[in-house]
matplotlib code that plots the C-alpha trace (Angstrom):
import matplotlib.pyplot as plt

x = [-0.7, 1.8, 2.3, 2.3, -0.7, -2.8, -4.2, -7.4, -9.1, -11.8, -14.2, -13.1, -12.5, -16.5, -17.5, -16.1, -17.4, -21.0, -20.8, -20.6, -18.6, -15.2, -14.6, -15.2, -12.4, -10.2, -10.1, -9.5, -6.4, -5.1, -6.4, -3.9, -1.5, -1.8, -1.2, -3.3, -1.5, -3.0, -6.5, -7.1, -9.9, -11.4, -8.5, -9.2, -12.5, -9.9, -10.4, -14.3, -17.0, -18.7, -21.5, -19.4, -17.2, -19.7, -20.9, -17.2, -17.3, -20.4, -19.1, -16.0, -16.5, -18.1, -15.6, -12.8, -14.2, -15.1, -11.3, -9.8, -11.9, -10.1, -6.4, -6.0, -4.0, -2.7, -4.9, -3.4, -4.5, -3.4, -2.9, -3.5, -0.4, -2.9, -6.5, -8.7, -10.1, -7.8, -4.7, -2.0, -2.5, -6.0, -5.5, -3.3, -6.0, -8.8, -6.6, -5.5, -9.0, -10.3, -7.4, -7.8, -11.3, -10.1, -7.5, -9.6, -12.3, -9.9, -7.5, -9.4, -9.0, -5.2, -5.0, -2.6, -3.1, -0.5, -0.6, 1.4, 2.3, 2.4, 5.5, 5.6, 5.3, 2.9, 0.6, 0.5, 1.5, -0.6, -3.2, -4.1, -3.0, -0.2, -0.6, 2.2, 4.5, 7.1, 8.4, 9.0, 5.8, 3.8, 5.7, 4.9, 1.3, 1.7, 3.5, 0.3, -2.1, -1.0, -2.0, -0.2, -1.7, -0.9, 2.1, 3.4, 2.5, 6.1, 6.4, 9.8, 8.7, 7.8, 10.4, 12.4, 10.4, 10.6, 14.5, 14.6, 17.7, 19.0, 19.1, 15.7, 14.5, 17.2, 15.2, 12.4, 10.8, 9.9, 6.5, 5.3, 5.6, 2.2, 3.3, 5.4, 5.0, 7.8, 7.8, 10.0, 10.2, 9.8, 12.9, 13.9, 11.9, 13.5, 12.4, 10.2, 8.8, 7.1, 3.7, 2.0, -0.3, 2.6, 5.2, 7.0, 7.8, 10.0, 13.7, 12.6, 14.4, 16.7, 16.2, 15.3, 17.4, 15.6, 18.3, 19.3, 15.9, 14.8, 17.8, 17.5, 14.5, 15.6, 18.4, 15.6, 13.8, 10.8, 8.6, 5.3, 4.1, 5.8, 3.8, 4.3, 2.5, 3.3, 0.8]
y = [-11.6, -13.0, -10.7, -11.9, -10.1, -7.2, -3.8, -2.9, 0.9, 1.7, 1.2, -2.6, -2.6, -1.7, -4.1, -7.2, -5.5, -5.0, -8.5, -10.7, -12.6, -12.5, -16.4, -16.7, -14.2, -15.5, -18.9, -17.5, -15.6, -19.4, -21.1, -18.6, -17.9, -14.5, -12.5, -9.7, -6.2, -2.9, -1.3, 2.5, 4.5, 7.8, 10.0, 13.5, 13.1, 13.8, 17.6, 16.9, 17.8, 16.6, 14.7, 13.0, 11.8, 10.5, 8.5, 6.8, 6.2, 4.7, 2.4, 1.3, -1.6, -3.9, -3.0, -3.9, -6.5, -7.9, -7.1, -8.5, -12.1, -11.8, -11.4, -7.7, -6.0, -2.8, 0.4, 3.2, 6.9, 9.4, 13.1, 15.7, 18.2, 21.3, 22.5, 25.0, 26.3, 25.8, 26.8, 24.4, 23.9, 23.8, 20.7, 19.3, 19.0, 17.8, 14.8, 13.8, 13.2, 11.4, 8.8, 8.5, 7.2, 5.3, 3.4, 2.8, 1.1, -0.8, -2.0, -4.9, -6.3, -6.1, -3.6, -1.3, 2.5, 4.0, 7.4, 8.6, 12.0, 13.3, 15.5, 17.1, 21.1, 21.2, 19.5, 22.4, 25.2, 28.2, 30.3, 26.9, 26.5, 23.8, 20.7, 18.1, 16.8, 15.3, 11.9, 14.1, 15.6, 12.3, 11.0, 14.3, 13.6, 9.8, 10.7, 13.3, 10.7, 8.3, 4.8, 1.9, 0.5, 3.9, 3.8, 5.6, 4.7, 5.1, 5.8, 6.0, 8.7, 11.4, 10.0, 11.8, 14.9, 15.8, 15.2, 12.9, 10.6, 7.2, 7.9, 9.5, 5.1, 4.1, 5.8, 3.6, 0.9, -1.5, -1.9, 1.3, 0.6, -0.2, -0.5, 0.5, 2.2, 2.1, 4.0, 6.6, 10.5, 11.8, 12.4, 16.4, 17.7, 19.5, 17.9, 21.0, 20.3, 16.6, 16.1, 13.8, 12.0, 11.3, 8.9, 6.2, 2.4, 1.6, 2.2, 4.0, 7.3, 6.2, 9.5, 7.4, 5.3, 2.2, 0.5, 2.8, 3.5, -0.3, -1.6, 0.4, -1.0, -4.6, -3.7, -2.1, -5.5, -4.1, -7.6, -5.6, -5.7, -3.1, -1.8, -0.7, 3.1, 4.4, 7.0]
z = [-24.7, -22.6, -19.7, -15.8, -14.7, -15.0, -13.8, -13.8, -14.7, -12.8, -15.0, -15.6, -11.3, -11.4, -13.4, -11.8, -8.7, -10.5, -12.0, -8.5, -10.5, -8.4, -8.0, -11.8, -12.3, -9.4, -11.0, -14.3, -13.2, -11.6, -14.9, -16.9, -14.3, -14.5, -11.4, -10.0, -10.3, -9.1, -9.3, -10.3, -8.1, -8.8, -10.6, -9.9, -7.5, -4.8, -5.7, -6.8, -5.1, -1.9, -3.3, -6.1, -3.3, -1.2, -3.6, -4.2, -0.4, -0.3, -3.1, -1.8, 0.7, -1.9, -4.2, -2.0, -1.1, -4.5, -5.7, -2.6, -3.0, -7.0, -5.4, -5.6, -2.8, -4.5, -5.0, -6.9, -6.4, -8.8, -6.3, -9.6, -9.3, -9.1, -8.0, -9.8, -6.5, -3.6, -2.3, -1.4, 2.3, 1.9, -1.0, 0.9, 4.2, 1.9, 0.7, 3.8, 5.1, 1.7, 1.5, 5.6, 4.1, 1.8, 3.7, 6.7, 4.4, 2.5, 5.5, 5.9, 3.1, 3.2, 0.1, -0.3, -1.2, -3.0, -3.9, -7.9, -8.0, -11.4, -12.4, -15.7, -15.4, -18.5, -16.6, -14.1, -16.1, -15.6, -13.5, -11.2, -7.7, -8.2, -6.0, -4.9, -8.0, -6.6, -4.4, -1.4, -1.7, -2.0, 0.8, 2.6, 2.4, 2.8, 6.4, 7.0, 6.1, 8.9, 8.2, 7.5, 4.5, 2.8, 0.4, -2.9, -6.6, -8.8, -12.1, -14.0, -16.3, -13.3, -11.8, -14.8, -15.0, -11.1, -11.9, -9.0, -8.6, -7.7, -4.2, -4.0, -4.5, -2.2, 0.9, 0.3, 2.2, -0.6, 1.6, 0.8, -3.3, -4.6, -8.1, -10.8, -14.3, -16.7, -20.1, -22.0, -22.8, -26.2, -27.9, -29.1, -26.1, -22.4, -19.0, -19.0, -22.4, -21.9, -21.6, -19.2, -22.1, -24.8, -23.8, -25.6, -25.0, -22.8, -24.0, -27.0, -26.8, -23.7, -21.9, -19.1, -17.3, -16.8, -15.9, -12.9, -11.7, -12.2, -10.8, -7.7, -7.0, -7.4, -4.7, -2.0, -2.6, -4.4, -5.2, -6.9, -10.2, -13.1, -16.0, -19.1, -19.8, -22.8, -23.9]

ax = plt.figure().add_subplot(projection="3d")
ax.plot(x, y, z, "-o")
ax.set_aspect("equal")
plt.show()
């Protein structure tokens, strides 16, 4: 296709892991010249239950360590911007102590965990207990978290809906960026209006400004992989 590297879902993450194939893959990245991006975990067992989170736990070492012997260094985590059951504060204690896990096991290997907080207000609209949505919030809970493989996922698109700005990037270490996502908002709909699953190519509509919030990151010195999400 063309492109400089590649992410993996989880379910593709597995199944290298599952394979003990990862020197296969490494050489096939080298042989292609195609350069390891980020790695997606568990969206939304952060709020699941006990058990299902164990099991992730239990899990992780050989799949960090299977990823990390491919060339993968960047873990994204997606923080859900809401909880069913609990409160804010209590949300907010639970995912401190799972991504504590989750960096501790994975520090090793030199990956970084970077946490995407997801902005649109349809996506918490309703009788749920809303959950962090915004940059200051992730880095809120990155600060909480306290360990130094523990960064922030960006994406241009909540980037948008949160209504962030240009300085909002500027007070970024670049070291803390585990990746990127670029796309567009749909056209004829309000900040308020867009929906986390429908999103267009990048530059489509032009609500966005890539060139601002890509551009800002160029001038931090942000070196990490950017991806294009449309939905």
């Amino acid at each position: 296709g063309g492109f400089g590297g590649v992410d993996l879902s989880r379910e593709q993450a597995v199944s290298i892991q599952v394979s003990g194939n990862s020197k296969k893959f490494r050489e096939l990245f080298a042989e292609h010249d195609i350069r390891p991006g980020c790695f997606l975990l568990t969206p939304g067992n952060f709020s699941g239950a006990p058990a299902d989170w164990k099991l992730d736990i239990e899990r992780l070492p050989e799949l960090g360590a299977a990823l990390s012997e491919v060339g993968f260094r960047r873990l994204l985590i997606v923080v859900l911007p809401f909880d069913k059951d609990l409160a804010y504060g209590p949300n907010f204690d639970r995912h401190v102590t799972r991504i504590r896990q989750v960096a501790d096991i994975l520090l090793p290997f030199g990956i970084l965990v970077g946490l995407e907080y997801i902005a649109p207000l349809t996506r918490r609209r309703g009788d749920r207990h809303a959950f962090v949505h915004d940059l200051s919030g992730a880095l809120e809970l990155r600060s909480a978290v306290e360990r130094p493989n523990v960064g922030v996922f960006l994406d241009c698109f909540h980037w948008y809906c949160a209504r962030e700005r240009v300085k909002d990037l500027e007070m970024l270490d670049p070291s803390w960026i585990a990746g990127t996502h670029i796309s567009d908002a749909v056209a004829g709909r309000g900040i308020d209006e867009q929906l986390a699953f429908e999103r267009q190519l990048p530059g489509t509509s032009g609500l966005i400004n890539l060139n601002e919030f890509l551009g800002t990151l160029q001038t931090i010195g942000y070196d990490g992989p950017v991806t294009c999400e449309p939905m």
